[in-house]
C-alpha positions in Angstrom: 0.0 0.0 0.0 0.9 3.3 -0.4 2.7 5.5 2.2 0.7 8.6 3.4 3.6 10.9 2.8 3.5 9.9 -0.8 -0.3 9.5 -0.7 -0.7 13.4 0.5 2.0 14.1 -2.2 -0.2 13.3 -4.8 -3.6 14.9 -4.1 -4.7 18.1 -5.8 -4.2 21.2 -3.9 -5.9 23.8 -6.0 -8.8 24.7 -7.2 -10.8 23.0 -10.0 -11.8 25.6 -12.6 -12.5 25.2 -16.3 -10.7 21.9 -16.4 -7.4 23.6 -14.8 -6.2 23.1 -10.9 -5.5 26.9 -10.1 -4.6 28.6 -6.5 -7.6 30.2 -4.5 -7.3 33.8 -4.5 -8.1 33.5 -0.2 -4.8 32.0 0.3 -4.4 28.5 1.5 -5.8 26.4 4.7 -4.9 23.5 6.2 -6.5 19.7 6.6 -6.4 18.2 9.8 -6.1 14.8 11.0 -8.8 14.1 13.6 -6.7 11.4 15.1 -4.0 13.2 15.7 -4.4 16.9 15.7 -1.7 17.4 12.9 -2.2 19.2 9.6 -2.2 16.9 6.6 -1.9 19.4 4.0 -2.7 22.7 2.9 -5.0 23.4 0.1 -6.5 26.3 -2.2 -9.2 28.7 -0.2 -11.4 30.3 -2.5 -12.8 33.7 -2.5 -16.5 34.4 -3.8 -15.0 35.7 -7.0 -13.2 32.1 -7.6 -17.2 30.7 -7.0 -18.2 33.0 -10.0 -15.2 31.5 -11.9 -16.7 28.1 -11.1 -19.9 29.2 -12.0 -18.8 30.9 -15.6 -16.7 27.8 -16.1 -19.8 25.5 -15.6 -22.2 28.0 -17.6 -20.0 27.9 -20.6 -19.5 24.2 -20.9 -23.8 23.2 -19.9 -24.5 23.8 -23.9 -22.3 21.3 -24.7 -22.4 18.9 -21.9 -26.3 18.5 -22.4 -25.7 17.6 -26.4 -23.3 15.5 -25.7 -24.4 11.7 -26.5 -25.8 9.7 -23.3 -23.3 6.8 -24.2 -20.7 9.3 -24.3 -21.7 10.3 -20.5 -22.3 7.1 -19.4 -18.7 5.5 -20.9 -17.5 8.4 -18.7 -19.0 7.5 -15.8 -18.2 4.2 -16.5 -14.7 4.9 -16.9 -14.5 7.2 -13.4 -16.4 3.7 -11.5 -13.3 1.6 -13.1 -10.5 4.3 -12.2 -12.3 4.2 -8.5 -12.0 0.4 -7.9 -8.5 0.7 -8.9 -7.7 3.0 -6.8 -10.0 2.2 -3.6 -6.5 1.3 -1.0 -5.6 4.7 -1.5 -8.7 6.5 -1.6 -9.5 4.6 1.3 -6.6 5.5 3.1 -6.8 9.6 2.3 -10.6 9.4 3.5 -9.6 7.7 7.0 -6.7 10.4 7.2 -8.8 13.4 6.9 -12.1 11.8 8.4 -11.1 9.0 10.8 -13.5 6.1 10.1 -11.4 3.2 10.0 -10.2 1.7 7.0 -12.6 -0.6 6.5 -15.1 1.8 6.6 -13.6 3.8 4.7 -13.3 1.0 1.8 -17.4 0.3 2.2 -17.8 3.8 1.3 -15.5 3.4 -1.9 -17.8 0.7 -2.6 -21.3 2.4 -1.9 -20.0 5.4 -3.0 -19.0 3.9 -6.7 -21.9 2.4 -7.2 -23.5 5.7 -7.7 -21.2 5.9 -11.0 -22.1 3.0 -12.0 -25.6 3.1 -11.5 -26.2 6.5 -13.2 -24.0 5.5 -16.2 -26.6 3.0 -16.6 -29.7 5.2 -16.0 -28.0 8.1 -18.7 -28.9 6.4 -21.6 -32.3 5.2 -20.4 -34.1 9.0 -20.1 -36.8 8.8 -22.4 -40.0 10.8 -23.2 -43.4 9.8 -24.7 -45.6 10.6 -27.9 -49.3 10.3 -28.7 -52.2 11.7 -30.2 -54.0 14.3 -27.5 -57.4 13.2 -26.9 -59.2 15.4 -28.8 -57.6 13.7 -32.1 -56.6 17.5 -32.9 -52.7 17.0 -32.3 -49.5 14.8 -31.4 -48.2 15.5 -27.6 -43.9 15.5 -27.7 -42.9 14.9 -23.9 -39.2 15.0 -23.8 -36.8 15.8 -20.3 -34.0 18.8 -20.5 -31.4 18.7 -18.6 -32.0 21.2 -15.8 -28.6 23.2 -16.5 -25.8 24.5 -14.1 -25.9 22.9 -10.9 -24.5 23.7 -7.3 -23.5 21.4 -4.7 -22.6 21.2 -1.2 -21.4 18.3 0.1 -20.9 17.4 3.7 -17.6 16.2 5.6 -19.0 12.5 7.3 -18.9 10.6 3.7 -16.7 12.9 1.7 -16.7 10.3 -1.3 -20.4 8.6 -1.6 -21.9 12.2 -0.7 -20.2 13.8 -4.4 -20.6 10.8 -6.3 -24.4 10.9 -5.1 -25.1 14.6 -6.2 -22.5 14.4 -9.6 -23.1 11.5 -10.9 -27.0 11.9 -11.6 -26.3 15.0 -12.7 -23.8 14.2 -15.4 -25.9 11.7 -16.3 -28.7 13.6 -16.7 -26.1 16.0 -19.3 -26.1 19.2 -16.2 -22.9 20.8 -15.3 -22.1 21.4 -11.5 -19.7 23.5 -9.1 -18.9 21.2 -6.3 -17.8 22.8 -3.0 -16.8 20.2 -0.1 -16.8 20.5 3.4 -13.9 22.1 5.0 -13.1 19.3 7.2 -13.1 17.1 4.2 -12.0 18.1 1.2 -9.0 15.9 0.0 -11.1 12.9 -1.1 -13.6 14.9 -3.1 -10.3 16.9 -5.2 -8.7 13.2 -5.2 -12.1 11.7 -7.0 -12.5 14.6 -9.6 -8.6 13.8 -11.1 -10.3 10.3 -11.7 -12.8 12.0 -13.6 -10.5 14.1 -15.6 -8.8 10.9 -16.5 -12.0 9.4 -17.2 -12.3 12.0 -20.0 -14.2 14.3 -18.4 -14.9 17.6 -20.7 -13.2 20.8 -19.1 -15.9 23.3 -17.4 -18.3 20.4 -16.9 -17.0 19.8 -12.9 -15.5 22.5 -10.9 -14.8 22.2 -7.0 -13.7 25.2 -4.7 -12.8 24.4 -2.0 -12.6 27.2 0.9 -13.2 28.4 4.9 -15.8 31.1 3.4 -18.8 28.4 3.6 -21.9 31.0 3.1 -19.9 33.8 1.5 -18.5 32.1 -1.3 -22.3 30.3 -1.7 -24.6 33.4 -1.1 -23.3 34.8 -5.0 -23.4 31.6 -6.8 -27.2 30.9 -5.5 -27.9 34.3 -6.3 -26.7 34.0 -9.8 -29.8 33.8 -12.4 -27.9 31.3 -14.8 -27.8 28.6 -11.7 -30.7 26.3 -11.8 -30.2 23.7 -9.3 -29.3 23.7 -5.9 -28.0 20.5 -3.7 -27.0 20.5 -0.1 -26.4 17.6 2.5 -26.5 18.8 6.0 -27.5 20.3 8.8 -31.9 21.5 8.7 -31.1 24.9 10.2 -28.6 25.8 7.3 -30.6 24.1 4.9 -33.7 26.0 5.3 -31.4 29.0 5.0 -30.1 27.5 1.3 -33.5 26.8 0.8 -34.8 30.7 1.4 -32.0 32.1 -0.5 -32.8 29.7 -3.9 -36.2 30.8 -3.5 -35.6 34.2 -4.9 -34.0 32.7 -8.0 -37.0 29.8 -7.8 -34.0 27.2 -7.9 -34.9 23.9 -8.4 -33.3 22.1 -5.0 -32.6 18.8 -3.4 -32.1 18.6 0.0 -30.8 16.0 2.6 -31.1 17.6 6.5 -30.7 16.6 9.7 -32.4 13.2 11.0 -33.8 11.6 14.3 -34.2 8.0 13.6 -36.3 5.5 15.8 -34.8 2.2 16.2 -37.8 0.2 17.5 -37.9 -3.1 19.3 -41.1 -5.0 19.5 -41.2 -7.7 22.5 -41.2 -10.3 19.5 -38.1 -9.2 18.2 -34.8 -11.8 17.1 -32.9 -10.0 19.4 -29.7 -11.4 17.7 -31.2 -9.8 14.2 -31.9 -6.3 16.7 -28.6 -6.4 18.1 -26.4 -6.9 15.1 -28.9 -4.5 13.6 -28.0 -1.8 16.6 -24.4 -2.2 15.9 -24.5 -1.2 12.5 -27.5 1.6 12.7 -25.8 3.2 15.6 -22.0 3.4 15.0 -21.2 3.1 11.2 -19.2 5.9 10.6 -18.5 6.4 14.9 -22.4 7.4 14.8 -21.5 10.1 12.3 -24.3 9.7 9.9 -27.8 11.2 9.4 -29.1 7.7 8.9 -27.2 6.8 12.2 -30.2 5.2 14.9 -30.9 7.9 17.0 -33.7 7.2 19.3 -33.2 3.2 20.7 -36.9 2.4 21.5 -37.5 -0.4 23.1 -39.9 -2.9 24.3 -40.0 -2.7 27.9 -40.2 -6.5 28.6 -37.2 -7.2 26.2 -34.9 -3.4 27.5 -32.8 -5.1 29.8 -32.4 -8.1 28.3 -31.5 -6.0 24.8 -29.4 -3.4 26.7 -26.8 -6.4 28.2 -26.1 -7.9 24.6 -25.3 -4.5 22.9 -23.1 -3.1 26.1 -21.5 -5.9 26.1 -20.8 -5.9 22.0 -20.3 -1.8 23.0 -17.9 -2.3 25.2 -15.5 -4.6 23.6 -15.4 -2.4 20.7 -11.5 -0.9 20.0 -11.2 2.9 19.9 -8.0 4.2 17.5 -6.8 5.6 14.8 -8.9 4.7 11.6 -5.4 3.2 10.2 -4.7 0.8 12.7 -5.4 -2.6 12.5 -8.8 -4.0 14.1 -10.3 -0.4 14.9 -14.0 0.1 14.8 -14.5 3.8 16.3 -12.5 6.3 15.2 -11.9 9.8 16.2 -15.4 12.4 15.6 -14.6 15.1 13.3 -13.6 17.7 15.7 -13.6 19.4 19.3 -17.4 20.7 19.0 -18.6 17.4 18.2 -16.8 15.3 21.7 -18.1 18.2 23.6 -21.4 17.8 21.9 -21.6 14.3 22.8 -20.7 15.1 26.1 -23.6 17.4 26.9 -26.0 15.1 25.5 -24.8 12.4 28.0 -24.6 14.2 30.6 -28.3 15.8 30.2 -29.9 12.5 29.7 -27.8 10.9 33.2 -29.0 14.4 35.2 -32.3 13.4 34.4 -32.2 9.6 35.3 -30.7 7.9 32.9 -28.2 4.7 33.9 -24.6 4.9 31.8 -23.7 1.0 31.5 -20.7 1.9 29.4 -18.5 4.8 27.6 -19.9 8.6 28.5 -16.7 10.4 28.2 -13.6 11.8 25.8 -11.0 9.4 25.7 -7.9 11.1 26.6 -4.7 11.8 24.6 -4.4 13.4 21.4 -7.1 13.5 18.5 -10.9 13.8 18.9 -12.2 10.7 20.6 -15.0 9.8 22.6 -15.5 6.2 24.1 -18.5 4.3 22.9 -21.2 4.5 25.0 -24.6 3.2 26.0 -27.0 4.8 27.9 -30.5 2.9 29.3 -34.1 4.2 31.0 -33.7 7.8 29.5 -36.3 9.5 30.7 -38.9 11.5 27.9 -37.8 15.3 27.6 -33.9 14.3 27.8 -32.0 16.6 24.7 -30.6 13.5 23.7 -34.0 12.1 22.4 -34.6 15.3 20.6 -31.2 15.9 19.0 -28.9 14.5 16.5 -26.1 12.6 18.5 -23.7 12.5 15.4 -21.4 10.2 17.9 -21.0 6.7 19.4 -23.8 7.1 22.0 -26.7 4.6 21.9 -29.4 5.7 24.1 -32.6 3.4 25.4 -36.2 4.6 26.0 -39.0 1.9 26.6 -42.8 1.4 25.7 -45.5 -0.8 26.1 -47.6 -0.8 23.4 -47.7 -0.9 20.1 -49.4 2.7 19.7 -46.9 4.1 22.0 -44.4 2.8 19.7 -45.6 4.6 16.7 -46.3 7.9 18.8 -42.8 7.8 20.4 -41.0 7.0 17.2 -42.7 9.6 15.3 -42.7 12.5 17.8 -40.1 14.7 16.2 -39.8 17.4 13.3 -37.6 15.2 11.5 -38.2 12.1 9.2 -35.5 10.5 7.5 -34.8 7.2 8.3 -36.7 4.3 10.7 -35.8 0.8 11.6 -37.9 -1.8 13.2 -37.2 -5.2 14.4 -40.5 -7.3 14.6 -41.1 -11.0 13.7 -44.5 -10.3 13.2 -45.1 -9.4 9.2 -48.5 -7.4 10.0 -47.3 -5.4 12.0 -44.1 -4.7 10.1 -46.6 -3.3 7.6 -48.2 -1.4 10.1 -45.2 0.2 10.3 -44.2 0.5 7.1 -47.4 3.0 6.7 -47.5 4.9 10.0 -44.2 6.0 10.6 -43.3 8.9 9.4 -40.2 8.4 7.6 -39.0 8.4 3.7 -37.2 5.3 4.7 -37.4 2.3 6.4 -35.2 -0.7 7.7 -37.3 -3.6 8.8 -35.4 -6.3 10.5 -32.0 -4.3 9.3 -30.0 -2.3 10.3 -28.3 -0.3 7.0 -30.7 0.6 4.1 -28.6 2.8 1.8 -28.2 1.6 -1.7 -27.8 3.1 -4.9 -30.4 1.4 -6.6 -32.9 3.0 -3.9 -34.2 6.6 -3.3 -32.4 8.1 -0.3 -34.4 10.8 1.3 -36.4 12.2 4.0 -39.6 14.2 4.9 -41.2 16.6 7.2 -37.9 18.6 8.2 -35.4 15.7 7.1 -35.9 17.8 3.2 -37.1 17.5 -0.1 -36.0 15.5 -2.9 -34.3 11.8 -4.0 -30.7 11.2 -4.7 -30.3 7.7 -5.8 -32.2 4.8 -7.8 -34.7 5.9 -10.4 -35.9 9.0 -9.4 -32.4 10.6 -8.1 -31.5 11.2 -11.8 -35.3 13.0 -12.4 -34.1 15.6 -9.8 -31.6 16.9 -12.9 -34.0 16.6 -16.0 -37.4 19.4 -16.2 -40.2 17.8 -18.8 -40.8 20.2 -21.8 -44.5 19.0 -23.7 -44.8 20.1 -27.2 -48.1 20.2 -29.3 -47.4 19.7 -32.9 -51.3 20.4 -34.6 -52.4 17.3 -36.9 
């Protein structure tokens, strides 16, 4: 495998504009390792003025982008997938330096994350249209799908590949241009992924990333631009309903995946070996870093304790470390906010009854980690029940019934993901219709997959990225009457 020095040697550190890497005319800023504190590199920060750039860039190549042949943009992707398996050790490797999951983590993503390419490759030359007669007999109806035009993404910093693949690849597919600018935390696998693209063939102007520490400055003039047409953010609900007011004035077309809350219910008729492997995976995939990440453990109060022993006991045997190290399932969190986040959350939730059975604290030494905890008989009104953890915390209400289930699970503002472990197919239907989610795990514990729309509702946003519809997000029907 590759060495990180010479890893780090070879990312981009510029730029992306108009097919060129150039220097950001904010200066430079640094990557940090999570595990360790240390800077990695440091790479181009862009002004709002190098966000116009990106823009013009992505304007002047959309004309010839969208007449581009589908097999043309699907050989592309194609070509970006292959490029991607290739190089998935050392992709893998700069994600868990700039991230920390661990490196097998890190390579699931690869894998998830590339089968957005290949997927949409697929889907590029499938957009189609109808004809027919109207039904007065009086003309023939044309309904064909445009691509949208110039797109603008944000992407977050807790899956730094699967999160760009996810918003570029439908939209190349559907024949749009984008501006891409990643997280700040995160931005090394993002530059890393467009070189593949590039060497997949990629057209100059048709992907552009800035990079940059001047989040909603650099944004505010690109949204406000009337040549944009499509907006896409991953995040956090309070900034997306910001996005989401300032695209309004343009009447952007937008996609948005926000914050989530997600119930994890347990009925008393439960495999508890399905809802326990289930809990490891929906809790601390990505250290609990995820929006899908189980939020809310609810629990059948005849099955709590009994539940609550098997995963502390899985919880507490789990190895804490740097993602690079061999054997490592939790990682570092991003940053100082987010241990002292999880702190607060734990400590609420114990003030107000709660019993810690493992974890609850920062681990100490250098780099961002916090131990992996479990936390049983919270008590209703506890913060931790009503925010995103975005940590290695599992925390345990109870209930009794089956209507306290569903009112419990769906008692928040958000709706992204669910997950239910019954035995009994009824009611797993049941649920399938009452809660209040746009997806749904029952009797597992992951449900991403490229082939499947990922997206929420209520305040978890608007929009699908992946499967059939992600790639309708980029296309806008035109209907044309030709008189018979």
């Amino acid at each position: 495998m590759i060495t990180q020095s010479a890893l780090l040697e070879k990312v981009p550190r510029g730029l992306f504009i108009g097919g060129e890497w150039v220097a950001g005319s904010a200066g430079t800023f640094p990557v940090v390792d999570p595990a360790t504190g240390e800077t990695l590199v440091e790479i181009a920060d862009a002004s709002p003025e190098d966000g116009i750039r990106a823009l013009d860039a992505a304007v002047a190549a959309q004309e010839e982008w969208a007449a581009t042949a589908p097999r043309r943009r699907s050989d592309i992707l194609r070509r970006a997938f292959d490029l991607l398996m290739e190089r998935a050790d050392e992709i893998a490797l700069l994600m868990t330096l700039e991230m920390g999951k661990p490196l097998a983590e890190a390579r699931g993503e690869i894998t998830y994350g590339g089968e957005f390419l290949r997927w949409f490759s697929e889907e590029a030359v499938r957009i189609s249209g109808r004809f027919g007669s109207n039904p007065e007999g009086t003309g023939r109806m044309i309904v064909s799908q445009r691509p949208v035009g110039p797109c603008f993404f944000i992407t977050p910093w807790n899956f730094p590949l699967a999160m760009a693949t996810r918003k570029i690849a439908p939209a190349l597919a559907a024949g749009c241009t984008v501006v891409v600018k990643p997280a700040e935390l995160t931005p090394l696998t993002t530059l890393a992924f467009v070189g593949l693209l590039v060497e997949a063939g990629l057209p100059a102007g048709v992907v552009n990333v800035v990079t940059t520490t001047h989040s909603g400055a650099l944004s505010a003039p690109i949204i406000a631009d009337p040549r944009l047409r499509k907006l896409s953010f991953t995040g956090s609900t309070p900034v997306g309903k910001k996005l989401i007011a300032q695209a309004a004035e343009g009447v952007l077309r937008v996609s948005m995946e926000l914050g989530g809350n997600a119930p994890f219910v347990v009925f008393d008729d439960a495999d508890l070996d399905k809802a326990v492997d289930g809990a490891m995976l929906a809790k601390f995939r990505n250290i609990g870093q995820a929006c899908t990440a189980a939020n809310r453990f609810i629990v059948h109060a005849s099955v709590a304790e009994e539940f609550a022993r098997r995963v502390t006991e899985r919880v507490a045997a789990m190895r804490v470390g740097r993602g690079t190290e061999d054997g490592v399932q939790i990682g570092p969190l991003i940053d100082r906010k987010a241990v002292e986040g999880a702190e607060a959350l734990v400590s609420d939730a114990v003030a107000r009854g709660a019993r810690l059975l493992t974890g609850g604290e920062a681990v100490e030494g250098p780099g961002t980690f916090f131990a992996p905890t479990v936390l049983t008989d919270v008590v209703p009104g506890s913060d931790i029940l009503r925010e995103e953890i975005f940590g290695p915390v599992l925390a345990i209400a109870t209930f009794g019934d089956e209507e306290e289930a569903v009112r419990l699970a769906n008692d928040t503002e958000y709706g992204l993901v669910s997950y239910v472990f019954t035995e009994d197919l009824a009611r797993g239907m049941r649920m399938i219709d009452r809660l209040e989610t746009g997806m749904m795990g029952l009797n597992a514990g992951v449900v991403s997959n490229a082939a499947a729309p990922f997206g929420g509702v209520k305040q978890s946003g608007v929009g699908r990225e992946g499967g059939l519809e992600g790639i309708h997000e980029f296309l806008s029907t035109k209907y044309t009457l030709i008189p018979a």
